[in-house]
One Martini backbone bead per residue (centre of mass of N, CA, C, O) as a GRO file, in nm:
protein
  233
    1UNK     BB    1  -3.208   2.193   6.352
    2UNK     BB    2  -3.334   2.436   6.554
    3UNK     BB    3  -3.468   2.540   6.796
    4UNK     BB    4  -3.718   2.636   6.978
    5UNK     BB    5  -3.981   2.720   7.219
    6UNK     BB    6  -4.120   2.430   7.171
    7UNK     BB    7  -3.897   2.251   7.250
    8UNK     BB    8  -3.789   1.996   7.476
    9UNK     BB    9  -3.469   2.067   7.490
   10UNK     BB   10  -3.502   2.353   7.556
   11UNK     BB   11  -3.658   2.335   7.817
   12UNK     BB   12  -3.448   2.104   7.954
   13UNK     BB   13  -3.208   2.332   7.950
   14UNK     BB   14  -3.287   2.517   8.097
   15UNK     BB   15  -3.384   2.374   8.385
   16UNK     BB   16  -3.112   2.344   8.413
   17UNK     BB   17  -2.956   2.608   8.427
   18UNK     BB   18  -3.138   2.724   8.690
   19UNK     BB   19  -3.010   2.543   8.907
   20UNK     BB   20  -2.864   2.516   9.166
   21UNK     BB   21  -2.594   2.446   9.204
   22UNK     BB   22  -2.527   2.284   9.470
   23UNK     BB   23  -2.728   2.033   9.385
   24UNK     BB   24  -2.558   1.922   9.164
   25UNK     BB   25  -2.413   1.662   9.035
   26UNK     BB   26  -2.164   1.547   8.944
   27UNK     BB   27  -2.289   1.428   8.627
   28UNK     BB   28  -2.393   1.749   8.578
   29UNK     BB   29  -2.123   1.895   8.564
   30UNK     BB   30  -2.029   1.770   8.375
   31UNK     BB   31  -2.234   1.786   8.118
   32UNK     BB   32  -2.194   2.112   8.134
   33UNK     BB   33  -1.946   2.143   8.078
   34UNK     BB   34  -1.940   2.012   7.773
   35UNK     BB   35  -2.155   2.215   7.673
   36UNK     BB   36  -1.931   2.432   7.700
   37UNK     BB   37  -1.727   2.360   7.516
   38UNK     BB   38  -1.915   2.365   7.247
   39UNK     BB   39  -1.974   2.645   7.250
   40UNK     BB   40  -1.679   2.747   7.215
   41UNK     BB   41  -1.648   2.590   6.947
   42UNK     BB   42  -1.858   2.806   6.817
   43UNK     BB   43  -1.775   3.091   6.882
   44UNK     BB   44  -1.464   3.050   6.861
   45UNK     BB   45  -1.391   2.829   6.651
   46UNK     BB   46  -1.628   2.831   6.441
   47UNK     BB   47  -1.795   2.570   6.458
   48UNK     BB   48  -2.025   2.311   6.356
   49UNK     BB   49  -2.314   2.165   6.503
   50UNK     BB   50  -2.396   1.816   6.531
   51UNK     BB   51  -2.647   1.550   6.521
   52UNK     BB   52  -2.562   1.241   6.601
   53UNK     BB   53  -2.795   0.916   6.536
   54UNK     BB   54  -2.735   0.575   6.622
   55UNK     BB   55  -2.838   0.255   6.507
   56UNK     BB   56  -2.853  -0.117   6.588
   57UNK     BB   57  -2.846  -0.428   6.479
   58UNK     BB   58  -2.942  -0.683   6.601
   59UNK     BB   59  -2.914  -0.982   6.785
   60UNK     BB   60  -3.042  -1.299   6.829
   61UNK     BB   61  -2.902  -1.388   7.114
   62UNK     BB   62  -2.843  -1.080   7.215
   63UNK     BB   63  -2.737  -0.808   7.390
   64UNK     BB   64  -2.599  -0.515   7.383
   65UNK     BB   65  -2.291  -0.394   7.458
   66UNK     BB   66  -2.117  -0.094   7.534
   67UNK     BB   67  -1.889  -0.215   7.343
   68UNK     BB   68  -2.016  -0.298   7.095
   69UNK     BB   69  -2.090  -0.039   6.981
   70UNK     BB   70  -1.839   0.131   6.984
   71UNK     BB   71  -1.706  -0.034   6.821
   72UNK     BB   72  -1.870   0.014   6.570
   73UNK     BB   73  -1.839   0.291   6.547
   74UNK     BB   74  -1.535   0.352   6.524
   75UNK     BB   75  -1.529   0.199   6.235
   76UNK     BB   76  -1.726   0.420   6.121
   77UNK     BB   77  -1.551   0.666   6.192
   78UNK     BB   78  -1.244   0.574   6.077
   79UNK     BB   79  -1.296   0.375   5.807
   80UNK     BB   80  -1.563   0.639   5.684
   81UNK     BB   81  -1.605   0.914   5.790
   82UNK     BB   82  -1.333   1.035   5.762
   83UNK     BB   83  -1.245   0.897   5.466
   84UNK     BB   84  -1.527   1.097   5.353
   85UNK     BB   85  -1.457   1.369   5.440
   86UNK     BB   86  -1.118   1.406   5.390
   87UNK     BB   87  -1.003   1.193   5.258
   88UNK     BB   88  -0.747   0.985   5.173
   89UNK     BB   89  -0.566   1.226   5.314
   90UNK     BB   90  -0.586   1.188   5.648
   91UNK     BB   91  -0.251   1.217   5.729
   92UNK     BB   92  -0.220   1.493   5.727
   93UNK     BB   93  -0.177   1.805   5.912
   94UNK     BB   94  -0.406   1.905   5.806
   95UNK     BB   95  -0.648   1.693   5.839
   96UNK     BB   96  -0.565   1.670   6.178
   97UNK     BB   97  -0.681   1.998   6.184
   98UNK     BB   98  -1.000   1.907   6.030
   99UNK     BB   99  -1.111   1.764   6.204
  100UNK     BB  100  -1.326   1.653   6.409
  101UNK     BB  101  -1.551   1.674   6.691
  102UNK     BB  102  -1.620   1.403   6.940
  103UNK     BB  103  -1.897   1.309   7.135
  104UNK     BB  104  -2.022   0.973   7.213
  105UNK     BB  105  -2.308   0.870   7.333
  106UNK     BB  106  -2.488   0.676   7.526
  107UNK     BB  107  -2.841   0.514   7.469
  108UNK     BB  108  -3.178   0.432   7.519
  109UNK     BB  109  -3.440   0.266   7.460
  110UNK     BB  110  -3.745   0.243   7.533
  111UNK     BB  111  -3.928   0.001   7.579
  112UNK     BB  112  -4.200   0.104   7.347
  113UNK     BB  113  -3.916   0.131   7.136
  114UNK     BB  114  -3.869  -0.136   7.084
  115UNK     BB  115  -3.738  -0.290   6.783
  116UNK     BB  116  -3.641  -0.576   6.565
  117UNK     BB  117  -3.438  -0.368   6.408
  118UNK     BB  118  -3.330  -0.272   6.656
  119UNK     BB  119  -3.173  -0.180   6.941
  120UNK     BB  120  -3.134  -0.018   7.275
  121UNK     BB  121  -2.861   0.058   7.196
  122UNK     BB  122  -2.680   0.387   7.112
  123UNK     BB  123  -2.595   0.681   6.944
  124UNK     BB  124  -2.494   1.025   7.060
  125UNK     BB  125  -2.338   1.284   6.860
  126UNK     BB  126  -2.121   1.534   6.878
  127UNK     BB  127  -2.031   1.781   6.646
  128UNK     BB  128  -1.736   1.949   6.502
  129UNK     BB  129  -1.708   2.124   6.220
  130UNK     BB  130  -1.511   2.238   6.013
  131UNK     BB  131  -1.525   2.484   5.745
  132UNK     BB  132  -1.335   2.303   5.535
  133UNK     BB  133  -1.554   2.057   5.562
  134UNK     BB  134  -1.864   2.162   5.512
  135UNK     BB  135  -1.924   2.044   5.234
  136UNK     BB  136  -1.870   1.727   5.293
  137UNK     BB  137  -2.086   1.698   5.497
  138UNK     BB  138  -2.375   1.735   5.319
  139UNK     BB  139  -2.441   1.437   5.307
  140UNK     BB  140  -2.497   1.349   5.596
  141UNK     BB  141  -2.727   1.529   5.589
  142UNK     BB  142  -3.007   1.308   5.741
  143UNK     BB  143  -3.183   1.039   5.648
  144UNK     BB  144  -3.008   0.769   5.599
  145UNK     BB  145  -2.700   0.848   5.455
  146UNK     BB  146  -2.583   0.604   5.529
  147UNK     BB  147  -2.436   0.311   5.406
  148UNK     BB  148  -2.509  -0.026   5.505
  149UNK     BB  149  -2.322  -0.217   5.282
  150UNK     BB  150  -2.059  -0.203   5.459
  151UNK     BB  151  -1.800  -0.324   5.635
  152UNK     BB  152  -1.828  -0.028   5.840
  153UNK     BB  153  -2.168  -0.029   5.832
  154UNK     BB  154  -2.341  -0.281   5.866
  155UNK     BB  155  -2.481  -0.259   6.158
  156UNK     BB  156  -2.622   0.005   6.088
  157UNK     BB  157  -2.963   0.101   6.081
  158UNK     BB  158  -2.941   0.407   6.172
  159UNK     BB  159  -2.949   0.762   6.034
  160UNK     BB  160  -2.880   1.084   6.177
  161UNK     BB  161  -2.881   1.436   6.087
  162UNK     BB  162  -2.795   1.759   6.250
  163UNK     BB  163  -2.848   2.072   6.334
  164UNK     BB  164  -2.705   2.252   6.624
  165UNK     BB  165  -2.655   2.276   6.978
  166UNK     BB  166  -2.512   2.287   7.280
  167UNK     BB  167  -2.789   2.178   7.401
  168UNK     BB  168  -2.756   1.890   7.269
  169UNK     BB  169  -2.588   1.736   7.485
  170UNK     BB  170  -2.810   1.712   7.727
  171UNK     BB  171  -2.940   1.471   7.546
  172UNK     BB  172  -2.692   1.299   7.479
  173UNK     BB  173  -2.599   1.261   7.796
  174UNK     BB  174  -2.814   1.207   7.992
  175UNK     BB  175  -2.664   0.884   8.059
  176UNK     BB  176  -2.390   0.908   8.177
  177UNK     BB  177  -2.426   0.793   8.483
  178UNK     BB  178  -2.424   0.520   8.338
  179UNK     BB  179  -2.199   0.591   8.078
  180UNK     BB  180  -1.917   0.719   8.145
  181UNK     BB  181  -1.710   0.495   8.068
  182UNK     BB  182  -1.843   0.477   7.745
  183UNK     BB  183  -1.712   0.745   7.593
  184UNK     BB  184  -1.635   0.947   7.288
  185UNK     BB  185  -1.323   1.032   7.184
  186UNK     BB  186  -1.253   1.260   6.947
  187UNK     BB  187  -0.985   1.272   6.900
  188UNK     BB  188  -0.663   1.071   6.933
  189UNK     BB  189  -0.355   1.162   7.019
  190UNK     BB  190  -0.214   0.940   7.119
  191UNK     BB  191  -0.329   0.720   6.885
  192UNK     BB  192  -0.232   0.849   6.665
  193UNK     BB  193   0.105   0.872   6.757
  194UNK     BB  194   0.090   0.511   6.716
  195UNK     BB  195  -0.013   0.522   6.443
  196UNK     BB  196   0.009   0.408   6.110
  197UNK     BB  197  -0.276   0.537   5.975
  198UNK     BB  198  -0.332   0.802   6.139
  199UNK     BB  199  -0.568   0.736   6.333
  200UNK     BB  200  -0.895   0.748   6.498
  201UNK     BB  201  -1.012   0.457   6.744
  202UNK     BB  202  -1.010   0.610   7.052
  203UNK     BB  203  -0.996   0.700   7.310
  204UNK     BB  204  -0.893   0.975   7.565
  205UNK     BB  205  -0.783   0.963   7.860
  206UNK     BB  206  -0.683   1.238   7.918
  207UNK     BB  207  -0.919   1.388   7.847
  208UNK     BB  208  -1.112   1.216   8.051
  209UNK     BB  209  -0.962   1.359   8.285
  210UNK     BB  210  -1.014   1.646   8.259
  211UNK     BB  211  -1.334   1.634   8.289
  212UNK     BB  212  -1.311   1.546   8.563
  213UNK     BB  213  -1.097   1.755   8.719
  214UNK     BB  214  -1.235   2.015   8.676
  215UNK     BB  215  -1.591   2.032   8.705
  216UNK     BB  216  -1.587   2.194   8.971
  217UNK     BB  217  -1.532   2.450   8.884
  218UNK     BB  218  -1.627   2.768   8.866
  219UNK     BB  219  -1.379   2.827   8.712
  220UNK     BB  220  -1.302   2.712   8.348
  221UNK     BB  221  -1.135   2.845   8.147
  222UNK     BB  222  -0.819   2.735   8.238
  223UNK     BB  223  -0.910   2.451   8.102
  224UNK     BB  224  -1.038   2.470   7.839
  225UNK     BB  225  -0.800   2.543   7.715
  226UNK     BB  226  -0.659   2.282   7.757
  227UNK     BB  227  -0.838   2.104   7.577
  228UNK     BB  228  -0.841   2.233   7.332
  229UNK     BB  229  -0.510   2.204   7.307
  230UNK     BB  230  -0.505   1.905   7.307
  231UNK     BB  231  -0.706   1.857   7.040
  232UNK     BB  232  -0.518   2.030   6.830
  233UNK     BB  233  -0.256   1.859   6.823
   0.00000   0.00000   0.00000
């Protein structure tokens, strides 16, 4: 579902991008960076873009830590998402070229929201599906559509996937400033070509510093392609 100019996302992606640059903090140019780079994935490499969230059964005796859900996502993206967009033959050079790019951001349930269902910590997940991959990716669109039975997704409680712009990076990452720390990047280069699985299941540090050193630049072209160039290798 893409925004209407009724959405309260929509409203609060503009209200962020006309505030001054001057007054921007250090994690709202983080934020602004990365919204621009997924718009990037959407024009430029025509990826199509969507928007999962993801919540998570609770312990009875404690909260989850981000670390805890973390965990959780990773093992459900690599070990049953991945191997379910792109077939069985997830190695092949063919496939990790047209894996998704993924970013996912921890987020909070309000306390008024937060039920005996699910967790307080959940995953906002922003996807660029490559073009190849968008027929098989058609399951996965709508709620609840992930199965909740199975090894690698026993923990999910809920999930929604639908389509988006990059604007809606900004909601996705809101509490970034809090959980700056604890984002996950898809593919993971390091981590593929050290894996006998070849397959993505950490983040990639150097990304994640792509990210940070670049982000005060006032123009930013010559770094995203930079970014860019990482993640398609």
């Amino acid at each position: 579902m893409l925004p209407t100019n009724n959405d309260p996302i929509l409203t609060d992606y503009l209200t962020f991008k006309r505030l001054d640059k001057t007054t921007l903090t250090d994690s709202d140019n983080k934020r602004l960076y990365i919204e621009n780079y997924f718009n990037d994935l959407a024009i430029i490499d025509k990826r199509h873009l969507f928007h999962m969230t993801i919540t998570y059964k609770p312990y009875d005796d404690r909260e989850y830590t981000a670390d805890d859900i973390n965990a959780f996502f990773v093992t459900f993206y690599t070990q049953y998402f991945l191997k379910e967009l792109i077939s069985k033959r997830y190695y092949t050079n063919n496939c990790k070229r047209i894996q998704p790019i993924c970013f996912s951001f921890i987020d909070e349930h309000l306390q008024e929201n937060i039920s005996q269902e699910h967790s307080r910590l959940h995953h906002h997940a922003i996807l660029a599906i490559h073009d190849e991959t968008l027929d098989s990716f058609q399951k996965f669109i709508g709620e609840n559509t992930i199965p909740t039975n199975r090894k690698q997704t026993h923990k999910i409680c809920t999930s929604f996937i639908n389509e988006c712009q990059s604007m809606r990076v900004l909601y996705a990452n809101k509490l970034y400033k809090k959980y700056e720390e604890n984002y996950l990047i898809f593919p993971d280069k390091l981590h593929r070509e050290r894996s006998k699985e070849r397959i993505y299941d950490k983040t990639d540090n150097s990304l994640r510093s792509i990210v940070s050193t670049f982000i005060h630049e006032e123009s930013t072209g010559i770094n995203k392609r930079v970014l860019r160039n990482t993640l398609a290798r």
